[in-house]
Backbone as a printed PyTorch tensor [residue, N CA C, xyz], in Angstrom:
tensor([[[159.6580,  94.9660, 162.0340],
         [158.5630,  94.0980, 161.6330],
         [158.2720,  94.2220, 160.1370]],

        [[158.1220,  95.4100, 159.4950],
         [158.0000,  95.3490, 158.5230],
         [159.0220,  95.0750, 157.2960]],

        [[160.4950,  94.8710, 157.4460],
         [161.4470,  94.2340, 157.2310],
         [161.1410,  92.6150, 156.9510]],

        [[160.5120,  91.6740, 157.9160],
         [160.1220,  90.4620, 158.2710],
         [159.0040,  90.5180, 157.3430]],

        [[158.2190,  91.0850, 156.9330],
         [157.0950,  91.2760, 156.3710],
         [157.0310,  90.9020, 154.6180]],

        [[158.2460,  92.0130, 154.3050],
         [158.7760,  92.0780, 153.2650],
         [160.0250,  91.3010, 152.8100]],

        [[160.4340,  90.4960, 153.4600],
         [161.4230,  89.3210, 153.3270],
         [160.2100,  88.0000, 153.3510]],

        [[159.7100,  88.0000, 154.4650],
         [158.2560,  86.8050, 153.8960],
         [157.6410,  87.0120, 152.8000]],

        [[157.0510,  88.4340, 152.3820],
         [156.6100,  88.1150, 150.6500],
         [157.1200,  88.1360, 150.0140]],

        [[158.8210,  88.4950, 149.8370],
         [159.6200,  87.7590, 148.2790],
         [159.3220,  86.4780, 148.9230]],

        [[160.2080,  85.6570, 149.8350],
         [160.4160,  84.0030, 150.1430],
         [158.8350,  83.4310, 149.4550]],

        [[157.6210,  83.7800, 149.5640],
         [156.5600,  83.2920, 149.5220],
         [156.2910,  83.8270, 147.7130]],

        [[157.0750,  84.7620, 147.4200],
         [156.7980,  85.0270, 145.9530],
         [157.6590,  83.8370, 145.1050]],

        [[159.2500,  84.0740, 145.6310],
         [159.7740,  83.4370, 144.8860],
         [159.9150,  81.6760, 144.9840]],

        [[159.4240,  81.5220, 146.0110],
         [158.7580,  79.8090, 146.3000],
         [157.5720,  79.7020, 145.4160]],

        [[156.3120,  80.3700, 145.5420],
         [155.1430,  80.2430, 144.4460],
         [156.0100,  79.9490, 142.7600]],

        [[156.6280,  80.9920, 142.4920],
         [156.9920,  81.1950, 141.0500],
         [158.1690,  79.6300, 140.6350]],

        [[158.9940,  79.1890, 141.2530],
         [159.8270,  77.6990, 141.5810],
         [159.0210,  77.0190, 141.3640]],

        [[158.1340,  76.2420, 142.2330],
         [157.4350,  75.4860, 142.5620],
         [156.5670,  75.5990, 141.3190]],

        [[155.6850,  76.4310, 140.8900],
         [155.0730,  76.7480, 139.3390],
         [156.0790,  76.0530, 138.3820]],

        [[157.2680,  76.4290, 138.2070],
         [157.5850,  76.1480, 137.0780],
         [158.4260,  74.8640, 137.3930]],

        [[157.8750,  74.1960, 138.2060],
         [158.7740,  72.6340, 138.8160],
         [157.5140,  72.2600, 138.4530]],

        [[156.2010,  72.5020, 138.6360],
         [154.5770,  71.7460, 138.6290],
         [154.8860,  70.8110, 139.8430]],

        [[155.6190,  71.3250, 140.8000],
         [155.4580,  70.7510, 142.0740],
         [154.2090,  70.6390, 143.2130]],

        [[153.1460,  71.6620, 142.4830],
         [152.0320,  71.2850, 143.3450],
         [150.6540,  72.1620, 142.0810]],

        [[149.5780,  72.1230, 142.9180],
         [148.3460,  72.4630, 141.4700],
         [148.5590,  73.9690, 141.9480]],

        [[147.7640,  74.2900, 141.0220],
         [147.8790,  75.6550, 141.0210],
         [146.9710,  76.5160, 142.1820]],

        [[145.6290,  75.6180, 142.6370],
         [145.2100,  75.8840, 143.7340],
         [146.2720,  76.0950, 144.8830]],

        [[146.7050,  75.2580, 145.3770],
         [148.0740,  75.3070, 146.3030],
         [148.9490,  76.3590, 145.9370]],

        [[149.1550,  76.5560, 144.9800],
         [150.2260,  77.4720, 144.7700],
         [149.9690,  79.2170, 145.2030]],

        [[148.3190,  79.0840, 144.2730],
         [147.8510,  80.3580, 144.8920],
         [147.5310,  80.3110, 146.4370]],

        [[147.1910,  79.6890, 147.1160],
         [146.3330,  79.4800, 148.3270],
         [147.8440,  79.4740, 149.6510]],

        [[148.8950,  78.6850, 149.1220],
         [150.3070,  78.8220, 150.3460],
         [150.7330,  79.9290, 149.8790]],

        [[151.5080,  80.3350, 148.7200],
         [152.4910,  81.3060, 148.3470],
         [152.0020,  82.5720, 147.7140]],

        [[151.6420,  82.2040, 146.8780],
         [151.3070,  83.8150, 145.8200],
         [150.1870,  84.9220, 146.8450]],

        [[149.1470,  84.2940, 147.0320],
         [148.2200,  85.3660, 147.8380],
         [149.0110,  85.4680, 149.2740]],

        [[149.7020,  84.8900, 149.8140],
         [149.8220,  85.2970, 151.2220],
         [150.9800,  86.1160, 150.7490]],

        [[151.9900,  86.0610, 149.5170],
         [152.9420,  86.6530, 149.0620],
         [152.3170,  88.3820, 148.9660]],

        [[151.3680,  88.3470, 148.3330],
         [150.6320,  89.9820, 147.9930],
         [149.9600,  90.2540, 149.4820]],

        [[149.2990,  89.5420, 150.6070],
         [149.0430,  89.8070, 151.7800],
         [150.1690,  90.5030, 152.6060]],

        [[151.0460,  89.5400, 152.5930],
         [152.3730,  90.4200, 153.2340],
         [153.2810,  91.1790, 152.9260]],

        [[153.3380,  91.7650, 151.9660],
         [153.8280,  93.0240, 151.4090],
         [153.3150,  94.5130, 151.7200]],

        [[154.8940,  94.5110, 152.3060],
         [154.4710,  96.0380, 152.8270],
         [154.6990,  96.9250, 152.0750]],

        [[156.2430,  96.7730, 151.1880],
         [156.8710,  98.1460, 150.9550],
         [156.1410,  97.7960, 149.4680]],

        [[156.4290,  99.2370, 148.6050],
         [155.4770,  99.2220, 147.2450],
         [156.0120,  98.3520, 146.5250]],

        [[157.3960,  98.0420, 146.0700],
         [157.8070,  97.3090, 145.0930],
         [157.7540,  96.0800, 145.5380]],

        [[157.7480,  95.1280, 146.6040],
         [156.9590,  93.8050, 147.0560],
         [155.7800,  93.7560, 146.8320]],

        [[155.0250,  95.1470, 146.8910],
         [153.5500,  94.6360, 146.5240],
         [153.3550,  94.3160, 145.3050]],

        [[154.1640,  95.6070, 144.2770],
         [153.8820,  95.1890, 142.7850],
         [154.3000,  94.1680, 142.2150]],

        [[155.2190,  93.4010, 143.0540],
         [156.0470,  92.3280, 142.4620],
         [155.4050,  91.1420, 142.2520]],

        [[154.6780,  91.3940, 144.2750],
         [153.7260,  90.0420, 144.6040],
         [152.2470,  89.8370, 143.0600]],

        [[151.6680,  91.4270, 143.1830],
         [150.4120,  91.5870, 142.2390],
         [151.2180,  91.0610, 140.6750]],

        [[151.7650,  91.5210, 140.5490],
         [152.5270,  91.1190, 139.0810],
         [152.5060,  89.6640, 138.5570]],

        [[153.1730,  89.0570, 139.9640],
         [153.3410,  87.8880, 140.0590],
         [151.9760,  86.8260, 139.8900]],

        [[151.4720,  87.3030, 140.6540],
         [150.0050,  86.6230, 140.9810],
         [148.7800,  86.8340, 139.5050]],

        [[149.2040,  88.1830, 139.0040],
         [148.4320,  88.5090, 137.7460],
         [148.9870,  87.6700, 137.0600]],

        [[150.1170,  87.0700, 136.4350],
         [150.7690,  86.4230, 135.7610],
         [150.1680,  84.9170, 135.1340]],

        [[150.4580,  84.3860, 136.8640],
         [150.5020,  83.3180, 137.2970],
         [148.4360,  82.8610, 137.0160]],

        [[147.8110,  83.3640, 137.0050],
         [146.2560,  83.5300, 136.9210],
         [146.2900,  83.5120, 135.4640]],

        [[147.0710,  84.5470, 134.6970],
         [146.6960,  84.8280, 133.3270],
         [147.1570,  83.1280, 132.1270]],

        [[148.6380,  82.6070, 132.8470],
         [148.8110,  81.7950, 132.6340],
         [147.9860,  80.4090, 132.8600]],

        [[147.2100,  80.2990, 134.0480],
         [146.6380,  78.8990, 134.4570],
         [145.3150,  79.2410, 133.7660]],

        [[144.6410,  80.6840, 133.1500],
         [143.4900,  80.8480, 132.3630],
         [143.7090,  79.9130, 130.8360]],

        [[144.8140,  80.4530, 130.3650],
         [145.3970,  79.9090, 129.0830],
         [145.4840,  78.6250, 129.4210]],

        [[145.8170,  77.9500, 130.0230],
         [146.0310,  76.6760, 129.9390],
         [144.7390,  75.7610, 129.9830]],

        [[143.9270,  76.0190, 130.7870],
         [142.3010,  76.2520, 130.9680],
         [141.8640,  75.9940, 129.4160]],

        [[141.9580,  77.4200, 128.9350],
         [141.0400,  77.2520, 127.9580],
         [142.2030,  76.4520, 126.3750]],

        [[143.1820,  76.2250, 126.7350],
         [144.1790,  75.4300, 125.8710],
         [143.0320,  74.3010, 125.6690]],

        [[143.3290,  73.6660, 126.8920],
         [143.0120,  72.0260, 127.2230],
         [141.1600,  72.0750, 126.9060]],

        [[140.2680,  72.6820, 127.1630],
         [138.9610,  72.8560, 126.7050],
         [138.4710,  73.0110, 125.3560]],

        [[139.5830,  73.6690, 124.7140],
         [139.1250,  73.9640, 123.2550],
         [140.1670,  72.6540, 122.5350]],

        [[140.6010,  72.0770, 123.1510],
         [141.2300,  71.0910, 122.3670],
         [140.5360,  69.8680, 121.4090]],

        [[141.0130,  69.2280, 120.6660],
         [140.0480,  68.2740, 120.2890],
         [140.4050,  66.7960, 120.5390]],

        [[141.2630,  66.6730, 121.8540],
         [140.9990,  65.6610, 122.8050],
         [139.8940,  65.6830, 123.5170]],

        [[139.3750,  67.2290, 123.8660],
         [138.3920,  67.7010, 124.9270],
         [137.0940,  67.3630, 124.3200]],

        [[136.8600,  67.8990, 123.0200],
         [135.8630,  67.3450, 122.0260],
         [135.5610,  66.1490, 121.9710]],

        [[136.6730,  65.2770, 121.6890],
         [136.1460,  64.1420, 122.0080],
         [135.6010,  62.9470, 122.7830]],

        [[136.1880,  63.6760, 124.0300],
         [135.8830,  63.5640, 125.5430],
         [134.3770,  63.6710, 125.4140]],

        [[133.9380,  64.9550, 124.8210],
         [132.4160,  65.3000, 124.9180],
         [131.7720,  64.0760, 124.5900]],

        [[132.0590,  63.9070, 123.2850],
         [131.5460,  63.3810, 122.3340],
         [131.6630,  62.2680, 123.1940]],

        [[132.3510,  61.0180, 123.7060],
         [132.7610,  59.9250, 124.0000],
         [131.4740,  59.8940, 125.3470]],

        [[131.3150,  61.2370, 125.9140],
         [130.7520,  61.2920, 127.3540],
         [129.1850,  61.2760, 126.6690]],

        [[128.6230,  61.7260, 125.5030],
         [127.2760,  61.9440, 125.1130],
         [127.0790,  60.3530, 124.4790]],

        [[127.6590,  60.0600, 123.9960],
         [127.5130,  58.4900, 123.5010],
         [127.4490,  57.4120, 124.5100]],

        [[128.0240,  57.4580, 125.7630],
         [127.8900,  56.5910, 127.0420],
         [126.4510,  56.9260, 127.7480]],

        [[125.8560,  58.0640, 127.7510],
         [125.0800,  58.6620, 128.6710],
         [123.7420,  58.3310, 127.8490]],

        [[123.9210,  58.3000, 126.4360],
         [122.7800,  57.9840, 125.5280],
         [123.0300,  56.3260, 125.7240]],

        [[123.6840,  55.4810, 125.3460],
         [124.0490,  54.5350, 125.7210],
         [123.3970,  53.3780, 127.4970]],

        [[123.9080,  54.4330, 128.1480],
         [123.3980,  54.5280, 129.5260],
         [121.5350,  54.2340, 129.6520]],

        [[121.2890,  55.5000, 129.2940],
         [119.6910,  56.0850, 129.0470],
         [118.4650,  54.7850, 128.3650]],

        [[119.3740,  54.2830, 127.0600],
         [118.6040,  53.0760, 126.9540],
         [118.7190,  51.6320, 127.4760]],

        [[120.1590,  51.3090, 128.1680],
         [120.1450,  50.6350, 128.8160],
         [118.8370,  50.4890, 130.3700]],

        [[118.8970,  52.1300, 130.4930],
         [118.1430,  51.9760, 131.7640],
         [116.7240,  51.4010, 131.1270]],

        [[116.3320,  51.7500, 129.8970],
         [114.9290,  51.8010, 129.5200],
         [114.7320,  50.5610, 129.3610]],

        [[115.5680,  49.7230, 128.4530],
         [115.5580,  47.9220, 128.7350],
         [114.8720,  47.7400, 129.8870]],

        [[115.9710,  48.0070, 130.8170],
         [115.7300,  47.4490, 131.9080],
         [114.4310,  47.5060, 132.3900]],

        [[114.0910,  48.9540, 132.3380],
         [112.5090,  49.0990, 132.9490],
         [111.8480,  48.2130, 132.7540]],

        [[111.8640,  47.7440, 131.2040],
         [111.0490,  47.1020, 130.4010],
         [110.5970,  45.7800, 130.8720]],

        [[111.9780,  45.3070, 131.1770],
         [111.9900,  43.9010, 131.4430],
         [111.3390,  43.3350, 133.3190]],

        [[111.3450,  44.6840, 133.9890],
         [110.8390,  44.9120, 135.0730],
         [108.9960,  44.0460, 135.0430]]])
């Protein structure tokens, strides 16, 4: 059994880590089918460290990308584009009241 154990968390490691670098599914999915059930089923030590390794990785990477795309100044202008509609918005509604 524990043979089966440890052949399911490479298959589930090395499917997570593929599939990552295909962007074959989000990264929710990726952690949620493969990587965590990959570190769940690891028995022997070097599957576990492989799975944790893996999974630390894979987290440290989708953080960076996170804060890539947030500090960008597409993202900025996103803001900016979203505060100008909403102010925009705000007096439209107030017209309206008006004309009520």
């Amino acid at each position: 059994e524990n043979k089966v154990h440890s052949l399911l968390s490479t298959a589930l490691r090395l499917a997570g880590e593929w599939i990552s670098t295909k962007r074959a599914a989000t990264g929710t999915e990726i952690l949620r089918d493969f990587l965590t059930p990959a570190s769940n089923t690891a028995v022997y030590t070097k599957e576990k460290l492989l799975a944790h390794m893996t999974l630390g990785t894979f987290n440290a990477r989708l953080h960076q990308n996170v804060l890539k795309k947030v500090t960008s100044e597409e993202w900025r202008q996103g803001g900016r584009v979203l505060a100008d509609r909403k102010s925009e918005f705000e007096r439209c509604r107030v017209l309206h009241g008006e004309k009520l």
